[in-house]
Backbone as CSV, one residue per row, in Angstrom:
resi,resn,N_x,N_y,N_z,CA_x,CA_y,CA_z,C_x,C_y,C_z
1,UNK,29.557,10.274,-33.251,30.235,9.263,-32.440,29.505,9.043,-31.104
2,UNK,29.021,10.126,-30.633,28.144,10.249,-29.047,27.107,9.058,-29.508
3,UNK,26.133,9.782,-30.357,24.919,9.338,-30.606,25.002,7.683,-31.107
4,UNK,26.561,7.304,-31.654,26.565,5.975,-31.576,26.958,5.072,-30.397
5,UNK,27.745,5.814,-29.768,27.919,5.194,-28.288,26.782,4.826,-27.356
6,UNK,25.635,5.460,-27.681,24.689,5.979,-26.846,23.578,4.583,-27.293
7,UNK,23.217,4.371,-28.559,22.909,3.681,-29.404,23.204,2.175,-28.639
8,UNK,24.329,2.318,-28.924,25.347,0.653,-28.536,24.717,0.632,-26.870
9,UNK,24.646,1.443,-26.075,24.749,1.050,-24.703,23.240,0.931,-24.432
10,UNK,22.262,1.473,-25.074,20.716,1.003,-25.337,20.729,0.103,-25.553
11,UNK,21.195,-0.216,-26.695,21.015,-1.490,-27.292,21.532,-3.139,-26.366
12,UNK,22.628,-2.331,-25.668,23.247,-3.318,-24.591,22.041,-3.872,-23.250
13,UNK,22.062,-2.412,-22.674,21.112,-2.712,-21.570,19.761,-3.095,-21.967
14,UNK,19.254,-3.086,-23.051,17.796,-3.852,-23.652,18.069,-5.638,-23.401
15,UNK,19.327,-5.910,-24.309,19.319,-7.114,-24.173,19.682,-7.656,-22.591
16,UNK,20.198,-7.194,-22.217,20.200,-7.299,-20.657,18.908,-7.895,-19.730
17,UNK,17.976,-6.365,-20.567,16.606,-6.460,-19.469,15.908,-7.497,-19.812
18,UNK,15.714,-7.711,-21.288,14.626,-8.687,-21.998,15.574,-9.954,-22.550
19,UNK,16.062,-10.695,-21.122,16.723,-11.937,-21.158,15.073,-12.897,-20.907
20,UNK,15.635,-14.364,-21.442,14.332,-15.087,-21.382,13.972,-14.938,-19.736
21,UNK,14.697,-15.165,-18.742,13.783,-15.400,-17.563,12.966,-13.561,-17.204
22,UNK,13.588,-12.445,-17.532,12.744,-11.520,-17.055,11.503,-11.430,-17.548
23,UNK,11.478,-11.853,-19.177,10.272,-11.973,-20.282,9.341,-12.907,-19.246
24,UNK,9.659,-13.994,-18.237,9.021,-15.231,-17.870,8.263,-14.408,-16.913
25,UNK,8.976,-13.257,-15.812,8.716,-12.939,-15.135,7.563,-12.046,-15.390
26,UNK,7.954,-11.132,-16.357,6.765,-10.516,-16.928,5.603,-10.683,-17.517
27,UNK,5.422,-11.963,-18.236,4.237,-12.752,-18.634,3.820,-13.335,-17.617
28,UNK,4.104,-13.610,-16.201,3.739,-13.978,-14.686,2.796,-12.512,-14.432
29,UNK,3.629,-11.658,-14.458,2.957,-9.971,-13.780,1.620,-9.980,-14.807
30,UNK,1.702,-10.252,-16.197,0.368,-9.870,-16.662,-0.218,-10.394,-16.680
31,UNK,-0.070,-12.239,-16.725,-1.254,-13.257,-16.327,-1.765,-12.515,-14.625
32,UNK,-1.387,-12.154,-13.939,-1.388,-11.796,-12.635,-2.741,-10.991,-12.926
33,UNK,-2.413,-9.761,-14.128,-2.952,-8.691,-13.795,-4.495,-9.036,-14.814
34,UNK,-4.181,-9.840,-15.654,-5.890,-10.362,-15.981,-6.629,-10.705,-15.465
35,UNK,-6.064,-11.904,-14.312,-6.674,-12.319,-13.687,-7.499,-11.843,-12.605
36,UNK,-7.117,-10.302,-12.389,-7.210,-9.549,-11.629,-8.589,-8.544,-11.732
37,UNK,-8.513,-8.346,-13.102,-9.289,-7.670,-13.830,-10.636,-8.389,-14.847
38,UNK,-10.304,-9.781,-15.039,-11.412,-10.190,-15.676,-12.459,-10.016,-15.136
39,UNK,-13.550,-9.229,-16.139,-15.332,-9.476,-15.834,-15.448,-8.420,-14.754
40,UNK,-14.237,-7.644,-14.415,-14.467,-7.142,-13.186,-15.715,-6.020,-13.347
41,UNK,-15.698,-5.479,-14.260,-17.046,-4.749,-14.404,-18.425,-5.548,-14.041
42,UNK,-18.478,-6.584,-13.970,-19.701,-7.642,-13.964,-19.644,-7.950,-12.576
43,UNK,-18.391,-7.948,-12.009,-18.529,-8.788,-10.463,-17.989,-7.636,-9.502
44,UNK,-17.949,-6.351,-10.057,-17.047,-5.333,-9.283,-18.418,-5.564,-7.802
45,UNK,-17.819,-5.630,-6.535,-19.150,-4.480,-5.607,-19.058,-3.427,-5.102
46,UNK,-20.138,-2.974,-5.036,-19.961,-0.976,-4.845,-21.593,-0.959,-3.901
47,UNK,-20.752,-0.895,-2.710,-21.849,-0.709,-1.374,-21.535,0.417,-1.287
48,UNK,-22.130,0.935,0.214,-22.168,1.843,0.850,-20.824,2.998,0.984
49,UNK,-19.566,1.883,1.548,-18.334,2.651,1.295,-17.912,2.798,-0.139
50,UNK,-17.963,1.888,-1.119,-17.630,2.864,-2.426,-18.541,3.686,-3.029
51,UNK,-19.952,3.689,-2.221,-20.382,5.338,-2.596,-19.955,6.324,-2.083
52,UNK,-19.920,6.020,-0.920,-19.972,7.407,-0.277,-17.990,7.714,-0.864
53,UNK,-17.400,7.011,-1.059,-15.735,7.364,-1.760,-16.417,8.283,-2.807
54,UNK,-16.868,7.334,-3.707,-17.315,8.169,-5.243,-18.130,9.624,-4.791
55,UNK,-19.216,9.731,-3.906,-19.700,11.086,-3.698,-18.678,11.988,-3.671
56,UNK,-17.307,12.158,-2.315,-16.563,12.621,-2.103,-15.487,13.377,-2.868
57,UNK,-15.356,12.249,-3.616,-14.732,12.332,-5.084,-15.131,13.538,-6.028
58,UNK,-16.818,12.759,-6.248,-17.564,13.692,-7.499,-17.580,14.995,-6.820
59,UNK,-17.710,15.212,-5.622,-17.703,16.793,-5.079,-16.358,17.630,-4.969
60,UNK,-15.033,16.702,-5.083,-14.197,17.307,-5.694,-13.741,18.112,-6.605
61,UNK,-14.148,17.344,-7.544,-14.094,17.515,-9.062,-15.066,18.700,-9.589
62,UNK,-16.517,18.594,-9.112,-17.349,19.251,-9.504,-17.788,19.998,-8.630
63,UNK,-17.432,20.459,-7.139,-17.461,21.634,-6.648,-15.884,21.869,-5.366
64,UNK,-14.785,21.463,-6.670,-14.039,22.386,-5.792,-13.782,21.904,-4.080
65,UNK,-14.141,20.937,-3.897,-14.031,20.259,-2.157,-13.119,19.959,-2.288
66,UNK,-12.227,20.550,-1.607,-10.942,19.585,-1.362,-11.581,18.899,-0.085
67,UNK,-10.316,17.950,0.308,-10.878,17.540,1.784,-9.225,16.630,2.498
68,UNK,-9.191,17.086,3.906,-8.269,16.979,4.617,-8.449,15.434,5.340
69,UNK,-9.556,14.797,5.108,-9.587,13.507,6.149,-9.660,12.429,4.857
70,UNK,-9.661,10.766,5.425,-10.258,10.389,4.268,-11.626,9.544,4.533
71,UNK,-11.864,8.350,4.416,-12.954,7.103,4.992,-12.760,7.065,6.387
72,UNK,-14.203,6.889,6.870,-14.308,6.500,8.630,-12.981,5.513,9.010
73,UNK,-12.809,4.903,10.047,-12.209,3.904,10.293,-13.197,3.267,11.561
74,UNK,-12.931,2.227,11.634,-13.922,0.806,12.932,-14.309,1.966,14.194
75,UNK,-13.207,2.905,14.243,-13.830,4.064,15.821,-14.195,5.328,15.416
76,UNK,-15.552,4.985,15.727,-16.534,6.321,15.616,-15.574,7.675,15.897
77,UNK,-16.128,8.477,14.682,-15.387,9.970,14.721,-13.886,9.865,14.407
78,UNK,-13.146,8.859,13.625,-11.750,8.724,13.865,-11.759,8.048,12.280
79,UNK,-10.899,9.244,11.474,-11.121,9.125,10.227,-9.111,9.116,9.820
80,UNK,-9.385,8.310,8.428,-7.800,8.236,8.067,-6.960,9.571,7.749
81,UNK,-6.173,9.201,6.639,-5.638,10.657,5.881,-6.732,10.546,4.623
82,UNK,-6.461,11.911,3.855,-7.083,11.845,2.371,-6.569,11.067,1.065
83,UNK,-5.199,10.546,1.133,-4.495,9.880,0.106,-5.328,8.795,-0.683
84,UNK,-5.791,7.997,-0.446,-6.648,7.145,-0.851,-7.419,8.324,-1.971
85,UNK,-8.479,8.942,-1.298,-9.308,9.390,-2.543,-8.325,10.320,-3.384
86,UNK,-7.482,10.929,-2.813,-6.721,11.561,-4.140,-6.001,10.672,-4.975
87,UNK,-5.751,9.837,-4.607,-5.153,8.285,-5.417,-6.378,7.785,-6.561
88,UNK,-7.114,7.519,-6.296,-8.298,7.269,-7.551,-9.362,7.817,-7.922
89,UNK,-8.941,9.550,-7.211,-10.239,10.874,-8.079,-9.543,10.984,-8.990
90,UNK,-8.414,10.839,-9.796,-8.114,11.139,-11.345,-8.930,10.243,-12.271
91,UNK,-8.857,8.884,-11.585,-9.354,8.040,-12.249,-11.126,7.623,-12.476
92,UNK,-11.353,8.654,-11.501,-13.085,8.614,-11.628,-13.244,9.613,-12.422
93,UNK,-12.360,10.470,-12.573,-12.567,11.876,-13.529,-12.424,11.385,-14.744
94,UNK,-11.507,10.468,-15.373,-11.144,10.265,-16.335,-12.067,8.695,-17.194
95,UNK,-12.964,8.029,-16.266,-14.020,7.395,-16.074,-15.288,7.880,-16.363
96,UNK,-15.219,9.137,-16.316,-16.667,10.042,-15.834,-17.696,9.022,-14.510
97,UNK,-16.986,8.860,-14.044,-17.533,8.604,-12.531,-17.795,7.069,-12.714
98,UNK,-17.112,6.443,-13.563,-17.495,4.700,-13.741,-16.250,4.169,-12.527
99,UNK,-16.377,3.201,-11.100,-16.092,2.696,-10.344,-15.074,1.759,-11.491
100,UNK,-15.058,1.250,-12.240,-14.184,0.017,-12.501,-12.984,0.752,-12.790
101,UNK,-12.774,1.663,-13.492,-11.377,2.271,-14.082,-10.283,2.345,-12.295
102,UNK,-11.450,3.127,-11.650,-10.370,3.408,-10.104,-9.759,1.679,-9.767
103,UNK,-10.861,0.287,-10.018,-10.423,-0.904,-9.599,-9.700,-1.043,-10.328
104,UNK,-9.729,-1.009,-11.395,-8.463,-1.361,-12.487,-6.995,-1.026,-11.578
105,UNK,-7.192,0.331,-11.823,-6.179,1.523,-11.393,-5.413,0.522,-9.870
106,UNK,-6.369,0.169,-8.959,-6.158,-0.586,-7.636,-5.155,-1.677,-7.836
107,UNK,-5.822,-2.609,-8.438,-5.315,-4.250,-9.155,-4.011,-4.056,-10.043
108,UNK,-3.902,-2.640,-10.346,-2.666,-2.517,-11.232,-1.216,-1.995,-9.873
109,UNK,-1.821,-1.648,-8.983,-0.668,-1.433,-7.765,-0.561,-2.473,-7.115
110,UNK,-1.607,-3.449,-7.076,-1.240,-5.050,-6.168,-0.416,-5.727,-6.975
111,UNK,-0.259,-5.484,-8.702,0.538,-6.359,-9.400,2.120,-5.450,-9.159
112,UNK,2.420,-4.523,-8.957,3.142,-3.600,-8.736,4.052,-4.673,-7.184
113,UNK,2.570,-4.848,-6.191,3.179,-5.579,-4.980,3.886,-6.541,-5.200
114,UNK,3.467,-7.315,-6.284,3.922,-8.270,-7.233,5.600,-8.808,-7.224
115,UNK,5.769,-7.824,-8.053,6.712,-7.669,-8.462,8.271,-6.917,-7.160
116,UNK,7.775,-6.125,-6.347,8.512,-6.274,-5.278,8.880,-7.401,-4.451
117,UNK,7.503,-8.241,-4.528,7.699,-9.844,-3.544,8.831,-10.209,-4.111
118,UNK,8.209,-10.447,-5.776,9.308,-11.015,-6.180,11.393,-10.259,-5.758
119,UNK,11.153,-9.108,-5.910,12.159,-8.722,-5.803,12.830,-9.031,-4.043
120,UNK,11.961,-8.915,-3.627,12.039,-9.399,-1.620,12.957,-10.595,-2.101
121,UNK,12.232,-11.389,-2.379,12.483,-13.117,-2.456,14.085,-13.410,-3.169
122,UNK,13.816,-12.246,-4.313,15.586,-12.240,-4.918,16.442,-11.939,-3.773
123,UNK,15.999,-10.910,-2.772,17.389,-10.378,-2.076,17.457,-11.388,-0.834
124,UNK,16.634,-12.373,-0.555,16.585,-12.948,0.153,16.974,-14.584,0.022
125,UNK,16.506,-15.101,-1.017,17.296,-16.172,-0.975,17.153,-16.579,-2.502
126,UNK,17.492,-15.804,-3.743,17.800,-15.475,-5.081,16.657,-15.445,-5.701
127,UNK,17.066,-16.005,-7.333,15.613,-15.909,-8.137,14.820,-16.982,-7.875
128,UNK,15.066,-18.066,-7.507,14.390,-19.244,-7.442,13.390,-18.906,-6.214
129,UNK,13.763,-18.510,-4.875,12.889,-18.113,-3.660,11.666,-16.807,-4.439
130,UNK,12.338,-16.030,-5.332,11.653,-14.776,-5.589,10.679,-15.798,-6.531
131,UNK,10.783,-16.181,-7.224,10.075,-16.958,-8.219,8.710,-17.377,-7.937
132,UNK,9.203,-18.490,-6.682,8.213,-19.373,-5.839,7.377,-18.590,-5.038
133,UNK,7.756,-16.937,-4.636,6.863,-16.129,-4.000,6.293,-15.815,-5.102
134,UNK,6.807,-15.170,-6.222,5.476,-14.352,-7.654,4.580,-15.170,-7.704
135,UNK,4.904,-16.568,-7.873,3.671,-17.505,-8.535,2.482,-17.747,-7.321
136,UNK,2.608,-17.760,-6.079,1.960,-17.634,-5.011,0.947,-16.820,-4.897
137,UNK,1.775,-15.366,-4.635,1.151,-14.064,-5.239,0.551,-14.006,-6.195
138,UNK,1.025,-14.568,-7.154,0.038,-14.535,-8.868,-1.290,-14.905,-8.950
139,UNK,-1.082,-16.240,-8.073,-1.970,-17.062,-8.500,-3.137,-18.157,-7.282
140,UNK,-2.817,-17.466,-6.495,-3.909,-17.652,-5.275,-4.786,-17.222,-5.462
141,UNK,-5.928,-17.994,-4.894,-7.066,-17.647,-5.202,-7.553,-16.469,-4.521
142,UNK,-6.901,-16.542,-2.703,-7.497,-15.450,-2.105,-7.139,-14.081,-2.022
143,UNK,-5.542,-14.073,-2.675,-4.472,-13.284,-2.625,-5.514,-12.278,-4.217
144,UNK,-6.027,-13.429,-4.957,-6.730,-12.667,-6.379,-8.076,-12.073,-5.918
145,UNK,-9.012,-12.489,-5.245,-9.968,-11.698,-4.792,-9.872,-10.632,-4.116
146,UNK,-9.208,-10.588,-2.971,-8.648,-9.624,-2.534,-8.157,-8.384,-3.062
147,UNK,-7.438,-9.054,-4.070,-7.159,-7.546,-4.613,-7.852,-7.042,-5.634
148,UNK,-9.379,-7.577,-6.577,-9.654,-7.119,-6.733,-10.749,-6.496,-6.103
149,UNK,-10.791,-5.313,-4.823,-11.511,-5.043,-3.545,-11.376,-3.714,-4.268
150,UNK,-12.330,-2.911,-4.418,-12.779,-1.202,-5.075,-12.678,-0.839,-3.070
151,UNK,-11.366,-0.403,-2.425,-11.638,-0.081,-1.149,-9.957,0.692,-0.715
152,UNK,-10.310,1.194,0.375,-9.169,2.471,0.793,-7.612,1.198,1.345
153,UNK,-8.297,-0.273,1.735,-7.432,-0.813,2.447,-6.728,-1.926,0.996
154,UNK,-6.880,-2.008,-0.214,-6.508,-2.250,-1.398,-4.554,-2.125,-1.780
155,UNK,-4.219,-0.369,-1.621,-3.154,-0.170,-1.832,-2.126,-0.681,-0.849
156,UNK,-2.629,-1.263,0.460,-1.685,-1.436,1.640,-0.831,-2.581,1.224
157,UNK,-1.275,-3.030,0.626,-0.312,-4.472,-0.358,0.707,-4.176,-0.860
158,UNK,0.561,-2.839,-1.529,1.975,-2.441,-1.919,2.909,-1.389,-1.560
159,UNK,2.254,-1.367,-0.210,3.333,-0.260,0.709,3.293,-1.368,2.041
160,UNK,3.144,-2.876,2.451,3.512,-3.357,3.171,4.732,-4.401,2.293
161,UNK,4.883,-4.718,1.495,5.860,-5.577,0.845,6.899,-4.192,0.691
162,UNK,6.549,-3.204,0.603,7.617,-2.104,-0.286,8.158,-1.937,1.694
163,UNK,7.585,-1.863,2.455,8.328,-1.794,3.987,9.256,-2.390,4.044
164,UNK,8.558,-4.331,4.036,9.541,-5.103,4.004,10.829,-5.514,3.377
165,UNK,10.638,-4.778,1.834,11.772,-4.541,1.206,13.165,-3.410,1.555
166,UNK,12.194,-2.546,2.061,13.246,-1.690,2.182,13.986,-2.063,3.588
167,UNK,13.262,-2.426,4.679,13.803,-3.146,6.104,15.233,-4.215,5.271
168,UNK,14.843,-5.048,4.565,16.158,-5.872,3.832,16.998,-5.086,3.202
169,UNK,16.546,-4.244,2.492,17.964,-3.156,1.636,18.880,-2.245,2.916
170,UNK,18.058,-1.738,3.908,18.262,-1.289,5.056,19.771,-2.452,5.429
171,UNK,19.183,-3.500,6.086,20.084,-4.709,6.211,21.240,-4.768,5.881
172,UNK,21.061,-4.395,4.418,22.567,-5.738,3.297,23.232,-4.212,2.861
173,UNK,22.375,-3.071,2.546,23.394,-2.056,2.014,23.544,-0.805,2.781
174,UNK,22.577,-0.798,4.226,23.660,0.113,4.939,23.181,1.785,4.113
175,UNK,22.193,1.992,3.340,22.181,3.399,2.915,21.344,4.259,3.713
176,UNK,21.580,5.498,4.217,21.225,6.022,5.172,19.759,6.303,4.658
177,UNK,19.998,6.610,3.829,18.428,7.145,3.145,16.262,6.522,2.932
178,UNK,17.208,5.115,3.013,16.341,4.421,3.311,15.374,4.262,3.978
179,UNK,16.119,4.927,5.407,15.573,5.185,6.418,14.201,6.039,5.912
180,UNK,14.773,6.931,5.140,13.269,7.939,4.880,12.071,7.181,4.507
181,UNK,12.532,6.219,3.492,11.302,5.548,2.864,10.791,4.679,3.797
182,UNK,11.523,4.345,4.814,10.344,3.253,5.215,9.592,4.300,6.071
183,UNK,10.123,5.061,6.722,8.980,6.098,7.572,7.905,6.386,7.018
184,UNK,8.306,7.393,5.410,7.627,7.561,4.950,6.448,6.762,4.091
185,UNK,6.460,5.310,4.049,5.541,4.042,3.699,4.720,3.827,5.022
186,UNK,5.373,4.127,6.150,4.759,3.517,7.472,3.552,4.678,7.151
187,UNK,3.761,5.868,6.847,2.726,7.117,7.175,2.158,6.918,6.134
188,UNK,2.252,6.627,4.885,1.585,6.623,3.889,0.366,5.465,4.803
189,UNK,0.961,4.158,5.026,0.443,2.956,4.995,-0.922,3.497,5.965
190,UNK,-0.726,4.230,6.767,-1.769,5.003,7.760,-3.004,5.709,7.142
191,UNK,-2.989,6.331,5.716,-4.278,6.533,5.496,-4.442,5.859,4.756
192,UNK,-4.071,4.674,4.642,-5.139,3.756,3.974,-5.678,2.160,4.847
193,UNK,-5.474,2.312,6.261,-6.145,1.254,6.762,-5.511,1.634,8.882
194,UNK,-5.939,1.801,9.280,-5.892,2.422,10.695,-4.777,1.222,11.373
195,UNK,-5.738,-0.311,11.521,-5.475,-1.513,12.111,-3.853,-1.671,11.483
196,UNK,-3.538,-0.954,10.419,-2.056,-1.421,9.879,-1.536,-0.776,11.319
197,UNK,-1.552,0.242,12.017,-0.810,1.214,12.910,-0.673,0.110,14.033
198,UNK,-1.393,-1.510,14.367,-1.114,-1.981,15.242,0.193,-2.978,14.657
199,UNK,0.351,-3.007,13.945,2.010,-3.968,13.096,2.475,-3.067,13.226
200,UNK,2.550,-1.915,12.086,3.550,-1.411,11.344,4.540,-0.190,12.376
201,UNK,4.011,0.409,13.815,4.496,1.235,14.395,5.482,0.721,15.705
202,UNK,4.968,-0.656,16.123,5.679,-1.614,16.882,6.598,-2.129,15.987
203,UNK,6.831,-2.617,14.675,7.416,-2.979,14.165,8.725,-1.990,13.957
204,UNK,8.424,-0.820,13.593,8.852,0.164,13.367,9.949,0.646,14.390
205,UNK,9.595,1.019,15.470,10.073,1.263,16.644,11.009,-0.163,16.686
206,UNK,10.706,-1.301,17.300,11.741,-2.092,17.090,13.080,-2.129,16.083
207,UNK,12.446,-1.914,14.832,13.364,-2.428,13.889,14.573,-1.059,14.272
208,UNK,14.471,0.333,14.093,14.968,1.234,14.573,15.736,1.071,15.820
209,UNK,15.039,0.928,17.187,16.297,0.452,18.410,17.624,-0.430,17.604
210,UNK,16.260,-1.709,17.087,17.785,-2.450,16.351,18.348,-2.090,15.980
211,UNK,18.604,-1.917,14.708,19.651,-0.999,13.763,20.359,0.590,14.103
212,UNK,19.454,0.871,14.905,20.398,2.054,15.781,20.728,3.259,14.632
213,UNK,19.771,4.198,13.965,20.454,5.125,12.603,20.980,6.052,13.424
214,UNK,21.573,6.967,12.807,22.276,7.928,13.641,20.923,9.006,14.024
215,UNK,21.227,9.713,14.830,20.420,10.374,15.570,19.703,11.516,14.371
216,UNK,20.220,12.049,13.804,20.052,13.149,12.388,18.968,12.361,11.593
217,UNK,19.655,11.358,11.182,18.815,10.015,10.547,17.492,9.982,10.764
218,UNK,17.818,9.417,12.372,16.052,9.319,12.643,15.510,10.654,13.059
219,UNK,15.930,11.875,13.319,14.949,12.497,13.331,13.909,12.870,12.100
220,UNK,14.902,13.243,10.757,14.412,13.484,9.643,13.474,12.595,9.351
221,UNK,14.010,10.859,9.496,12.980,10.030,8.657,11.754,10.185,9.701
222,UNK,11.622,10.208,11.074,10.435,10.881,11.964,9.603,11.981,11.359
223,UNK,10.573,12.912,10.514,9.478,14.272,9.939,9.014,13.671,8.895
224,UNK,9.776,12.804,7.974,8.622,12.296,6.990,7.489,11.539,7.443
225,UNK,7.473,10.747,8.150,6.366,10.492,9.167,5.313,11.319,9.615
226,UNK,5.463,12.290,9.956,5.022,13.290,10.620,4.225,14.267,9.344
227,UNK,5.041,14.477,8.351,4.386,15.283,7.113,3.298,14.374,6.631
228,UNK,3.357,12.999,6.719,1.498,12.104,5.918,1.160,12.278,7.257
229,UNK,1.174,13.361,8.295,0.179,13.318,9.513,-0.679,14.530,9.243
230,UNK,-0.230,15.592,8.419,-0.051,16.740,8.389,-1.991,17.162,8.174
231,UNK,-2.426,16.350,7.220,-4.046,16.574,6.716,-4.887,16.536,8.120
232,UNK,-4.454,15.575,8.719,-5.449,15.168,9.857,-5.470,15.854,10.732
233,UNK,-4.181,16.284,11.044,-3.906,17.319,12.345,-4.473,19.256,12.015
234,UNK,-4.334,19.046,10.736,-4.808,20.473,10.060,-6.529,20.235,10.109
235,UNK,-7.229,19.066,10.027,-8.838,19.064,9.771,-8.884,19.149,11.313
236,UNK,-7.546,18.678,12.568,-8.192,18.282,13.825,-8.388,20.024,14.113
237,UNK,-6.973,20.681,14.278,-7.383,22.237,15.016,-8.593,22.548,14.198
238,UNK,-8.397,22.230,12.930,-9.950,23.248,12.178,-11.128,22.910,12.654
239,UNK,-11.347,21.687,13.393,-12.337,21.245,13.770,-12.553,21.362,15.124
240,UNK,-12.144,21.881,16.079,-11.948,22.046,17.786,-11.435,20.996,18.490
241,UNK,-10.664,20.626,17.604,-9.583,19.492,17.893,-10.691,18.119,18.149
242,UNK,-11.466,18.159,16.838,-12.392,16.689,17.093,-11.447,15.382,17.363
243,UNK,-10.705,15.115,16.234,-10.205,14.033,15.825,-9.340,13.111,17.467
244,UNK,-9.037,14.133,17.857,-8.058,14.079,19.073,-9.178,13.635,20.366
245,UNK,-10.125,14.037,20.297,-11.206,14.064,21.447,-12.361,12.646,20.782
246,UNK,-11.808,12.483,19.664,-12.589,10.987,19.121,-11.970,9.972,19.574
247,UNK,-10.799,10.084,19.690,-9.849,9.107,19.870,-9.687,8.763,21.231
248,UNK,-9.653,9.913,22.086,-9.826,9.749,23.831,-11.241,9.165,24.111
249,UNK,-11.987,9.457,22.983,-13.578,9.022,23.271,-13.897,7.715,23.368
250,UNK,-13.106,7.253,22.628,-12.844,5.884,22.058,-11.824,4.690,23.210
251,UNK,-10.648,5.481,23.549,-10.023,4.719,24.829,-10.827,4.737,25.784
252,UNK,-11.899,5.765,26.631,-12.689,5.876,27.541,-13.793,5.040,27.296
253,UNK,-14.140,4.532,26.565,-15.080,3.756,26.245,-14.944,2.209,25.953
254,UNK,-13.106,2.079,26.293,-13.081,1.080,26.155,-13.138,0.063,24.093
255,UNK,-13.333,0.828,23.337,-13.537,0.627,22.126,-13.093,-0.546,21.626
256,UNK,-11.420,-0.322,21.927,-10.004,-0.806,21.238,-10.750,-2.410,21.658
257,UNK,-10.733,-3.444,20.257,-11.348,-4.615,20.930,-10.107,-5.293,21.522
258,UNK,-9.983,-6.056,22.228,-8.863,-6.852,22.608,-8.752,-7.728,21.983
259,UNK,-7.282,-8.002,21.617,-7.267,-9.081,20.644,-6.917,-10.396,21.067
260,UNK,-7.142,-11.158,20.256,-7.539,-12.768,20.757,-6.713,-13.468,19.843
261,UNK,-5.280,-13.758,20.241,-4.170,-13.971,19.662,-4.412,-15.473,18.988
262,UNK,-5.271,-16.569,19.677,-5.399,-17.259,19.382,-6.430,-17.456,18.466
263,UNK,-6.748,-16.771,18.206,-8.075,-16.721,17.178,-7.575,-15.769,15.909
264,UNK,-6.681,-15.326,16.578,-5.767,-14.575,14.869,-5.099,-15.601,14.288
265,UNK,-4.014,-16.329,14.704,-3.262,-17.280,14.429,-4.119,-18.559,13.780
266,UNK,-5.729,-18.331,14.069,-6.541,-19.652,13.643,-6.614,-18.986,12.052
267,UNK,-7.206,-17.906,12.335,-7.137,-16.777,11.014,-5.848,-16.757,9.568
268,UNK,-4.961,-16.850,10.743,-3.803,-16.646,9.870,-3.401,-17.767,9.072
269,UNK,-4.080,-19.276,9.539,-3.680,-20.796,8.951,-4.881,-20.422,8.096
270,UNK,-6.026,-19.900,8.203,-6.706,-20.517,6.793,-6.840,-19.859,6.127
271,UNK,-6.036,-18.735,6.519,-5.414,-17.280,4.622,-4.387,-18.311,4.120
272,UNK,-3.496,-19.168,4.771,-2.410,-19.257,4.099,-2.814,-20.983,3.601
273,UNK,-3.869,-21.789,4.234,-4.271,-22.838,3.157,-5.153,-22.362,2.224
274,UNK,-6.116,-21.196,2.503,-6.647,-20.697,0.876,-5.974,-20.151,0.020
275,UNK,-4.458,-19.778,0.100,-3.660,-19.138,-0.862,-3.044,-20.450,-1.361
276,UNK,-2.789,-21.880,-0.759,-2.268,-23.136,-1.766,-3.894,-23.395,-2.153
């Protein structure tokens, strides 16, 4: 009697999932993800930074290196977390050191971003808004080159839509927990592209005053924060506190370029007429 109950309520929630518009949605995600992937072996590029990734990698694997930092970033001596290469050394292992499997592996988490937009767009102004974002996402031209990029700043696509999602669930349902994940996306989002830390920590801080979590709240979701800090700060003492003295090296020198708001915003109109 279990095993038929059990049966019936499979059988229920199947037809549920694989109604015609989710099927629509899903033949969207995999046209997405061909497009993503065609020829890519033929047009992949692999300079300087996806060697020196792949060296790092292969010395993993084949002598045992772990490693606490990950890719340089724009300021001399001032390196990310390691997440990135532990994110696609399975996939060079399982490659035997062929670069396209890790891009694959990449292009298969931007379609992943995908599918959150879409879900953004549902909680925001239903399926029709979510819709009109997938096909955007799907099917831009620059939004498709882009992601197929063999590079550390690749995955940030789908831990900056997964922010913004959770900032809206935050919103409408009020669950305390949430709180963790977006901290913990903000820190993730940190070793894989530095320049995210000028959005995502102002953003951060704001959105928090706003919403006001209870004090318990934010300290915890602060330690998840604090734990994707954990590699860097462990390579900094091991190192005579380089990382820390790169970074002062770098304000003293004036490094940080100043930004030229008006010349971002020129930037920002012709990402968004090469994506129509």
């Amino acid at each position: 009697m279990l095993i038929k109950k059990y049966k019936q309520s499979l059988l229920l929630r199947s037809r549920n999932f694989f109604t015609p518009w989710n099927l629509l949605i899903l033949i969207i995600l995999l046209l997405a993800f061909i497009l993503r992937i065609y020829k890519i072996g033929e047009t992949l590029d692999f300079h300087y930074d996806q060697g020196r990734d792949a060296l790092v990698i292969w010395e993993l694997w084949h002598r045992d290196k772990l490693f606490l930092i990950g890719p340089v970033t724009g300021l001399e001596g001032v390196f990310l977390g390691p997440l990135y290469y532990y994110l696609i050394a399975p996939f060079y292992l399982i490659s035997g050191g062929n670069p396209v499997i890790p891009s694959i592996f990449l292009s298969f988490l931007t379609v992943l971003s995908l599918l959150i937009l879409y879900l953004t767009g549902v909680e925001l102004g239903g399926k029709v808004t979510g819709f009109i974002a997938l096909i955007i996402g799907s099917f831009s031209n620059y939004i498709i080159f882009s992601n197929r990029w063999l590079s550390n700043p690749t995955p940030i696509y789908l831990t900056s839509i997964l922010i913004f999602y959770v900032m809206i669930l935050i919103l409408k349902r009020h669950k305390f927990y949430y709180w963790y994940f977006i901290y913990l996306l903000v820190g993730i989002s940190l070793h894989f592209e530095l320049a995210s830390a000028i959005f995502y920590l102002p953003i951060l801080l704001f959105f928090t005053i706003w919403q006001k979590p209870k004090l318990k709240i934010f300290i915890l979701s602060a330690f998840f924060l604090f734990l994707t800090l954990i590699p860097q700060i462990l390579f900094n003492f091991k190192h005579e506190n380089i990382l820390f003295n790169n970074i002062i090296k770098n304000l003293d020198q004036n490094n940080f370029v100043e930004i030229n708001y008006l010349a971002r915003l020129e930037n920002i109109w012709k990402i968004i007429v090469g994506i129509f």
